[in-house]
Each structure stands twice: as C-alpha cells, then as structure tokens.
C-alpha positions in Angstrom: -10.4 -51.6 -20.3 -6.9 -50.6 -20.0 -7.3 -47.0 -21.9 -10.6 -46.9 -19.2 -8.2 -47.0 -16.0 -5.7 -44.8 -18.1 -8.1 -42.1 -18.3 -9.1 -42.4 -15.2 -5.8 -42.0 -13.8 -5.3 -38.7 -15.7 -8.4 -37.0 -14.5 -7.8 -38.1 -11.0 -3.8 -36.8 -11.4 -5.4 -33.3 -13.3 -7.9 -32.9 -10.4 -4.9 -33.0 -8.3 -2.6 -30.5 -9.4 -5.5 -27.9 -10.3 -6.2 -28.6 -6.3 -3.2 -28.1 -5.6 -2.1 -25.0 -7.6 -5.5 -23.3 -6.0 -4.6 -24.4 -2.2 -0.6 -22.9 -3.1 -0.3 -19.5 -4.4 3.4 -20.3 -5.5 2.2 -22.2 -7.2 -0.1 -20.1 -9.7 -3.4 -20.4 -8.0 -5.4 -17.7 -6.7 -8.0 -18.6 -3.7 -11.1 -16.2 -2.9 -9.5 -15.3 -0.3 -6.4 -14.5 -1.8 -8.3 -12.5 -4.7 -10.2 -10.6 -2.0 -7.3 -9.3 0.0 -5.6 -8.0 -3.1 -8.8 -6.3 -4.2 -9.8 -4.8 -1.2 -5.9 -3.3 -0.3 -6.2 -1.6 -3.6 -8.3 1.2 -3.1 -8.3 4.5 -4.7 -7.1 7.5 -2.9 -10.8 8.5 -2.8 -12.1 5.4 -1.5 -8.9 5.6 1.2 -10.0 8.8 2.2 -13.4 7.9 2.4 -13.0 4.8 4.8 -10.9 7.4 7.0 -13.2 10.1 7.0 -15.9 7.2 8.5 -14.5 5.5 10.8 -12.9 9.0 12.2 -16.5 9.9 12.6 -17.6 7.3 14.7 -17.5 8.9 18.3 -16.7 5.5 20.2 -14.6 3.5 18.2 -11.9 2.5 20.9 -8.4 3.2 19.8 -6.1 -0.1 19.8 -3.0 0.5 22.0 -1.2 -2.9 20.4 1.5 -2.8 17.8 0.1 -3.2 14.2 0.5 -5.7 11.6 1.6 -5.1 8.1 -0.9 -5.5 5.7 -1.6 -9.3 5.1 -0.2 -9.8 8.4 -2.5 -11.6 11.4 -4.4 -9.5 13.7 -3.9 -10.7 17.0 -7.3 -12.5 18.6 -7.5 -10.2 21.6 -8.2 -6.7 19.6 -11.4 -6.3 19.0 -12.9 -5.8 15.4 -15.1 -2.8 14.5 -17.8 -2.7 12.3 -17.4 -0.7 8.9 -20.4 2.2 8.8 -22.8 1.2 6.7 -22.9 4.0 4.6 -19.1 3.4 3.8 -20.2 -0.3 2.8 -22.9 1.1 0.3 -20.6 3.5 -1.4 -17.7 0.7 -1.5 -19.0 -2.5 -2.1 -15.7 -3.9 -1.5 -15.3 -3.8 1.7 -18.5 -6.0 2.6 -17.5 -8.5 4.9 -14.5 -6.9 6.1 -14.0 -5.0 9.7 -11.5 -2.3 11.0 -9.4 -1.4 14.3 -8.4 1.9 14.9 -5.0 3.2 15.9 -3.5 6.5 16.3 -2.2 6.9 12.9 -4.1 4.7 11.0 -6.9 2.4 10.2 -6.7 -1.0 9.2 -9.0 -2.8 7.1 -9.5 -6.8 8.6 -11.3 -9.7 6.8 -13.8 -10.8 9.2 -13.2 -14.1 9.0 -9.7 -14.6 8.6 -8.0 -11.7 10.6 -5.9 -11.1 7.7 -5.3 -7.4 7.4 -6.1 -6.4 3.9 -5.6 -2.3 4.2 -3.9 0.3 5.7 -4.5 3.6 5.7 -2.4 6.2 7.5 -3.5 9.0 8.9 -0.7 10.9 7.1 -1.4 10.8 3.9 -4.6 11.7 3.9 -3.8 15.2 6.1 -3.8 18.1 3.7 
C-alpha cells in the first residue's frame, strides 16, 4: 500500500512541475499563447508588406493618435481594434484571430483577446 501512495505522490508532484513549467516561460514552457505571438511577429517581408498594403487600403481605418507599445507590449483598453481584411486572413492564415491599429508610421498587429501586440510593421521599411 505504501509503493501505492508513493506513486501517487510522484504523479501528483510530475503533474505539478509540467503545470508549472507551461504557466512560466522561464521556466521552459511554452503556452499557446506564447507560441502564437512568436509565430505571428515572424512574418516574412512579403507577408509584412502584404498586411501593409491592406490595411493602407482600407479608406476608414481611424489613425491612433496614442504612443505605441513595443511588440509584446499591452495595448491600452481605450484604442480601438480594427479588423484584419479578409482577404489578408485568407492569404496568411496566421493572422486569424488577431486585430490591428493604425498609426502614422506603422501598423501593429494585436491578439484579440489578449491585447498583446504580436507585430510591427513600420511604414519605413516597406517604402521603396
């Protein structure tokens, strides 16, 4: 009976750490979320460009006059989230579930859900 509570004990300890390891990403794990915001913010230049080129396009997408975030920074509650064209989620499956704000010089690419900015793309680099 005693090697019965033994093993218990282990699994119940294992299930903690793995637990954990996936709530800390010090600690090795690697969340959906995390895995999503580093798969989104790596785009190719193409893909970059092609996010750009879309949201540009749409006529009444309302320029954001606060400060921007960093990539995996917060966006602020008050600034409104755009939708992504759809044709941009098609092409780029990626970016499903994700959102954008506008700026000036750039676009930023916002998880829905979180607010977490996963992607920035500045206007600059994608000028000939």
């Amino acid at each position: 009976m005693s090697f019965l509570r033994y093993a218990m004990g282990l699994i119940i300890l294992m299930a903690f750490v793995i637990f954990a390891a996936a709530r800390h990403p010090s600690l090795g794990g690697d969340t959906t979320m995390d895995f999503a915001k580093h798969a989104v913010s790596q785009f190719s230049d193409e893909q970059r460009g092609r996010i750009f080129d879309g949201v540009m396009r749409i006529a009444d997408a309302p320029v954001t006059e606060v400060a921007a975030p960093e990539v995996a920074g917060s966006l602020r509650e008050d600034v409104p989230l755009q939708d992504l064209p759809n044709d941009i989620i098609r092409e780029i499956p990626l970016v499903h579930g994700h959102k954008f704000v506008k700026f000036d010089d750039r676009i930023l690419v916002v998880n829905s859900a979180s607010r977490l900015v996963v992607a920035m793309i500045p206007r600059y680099k994608l000028l000939p």
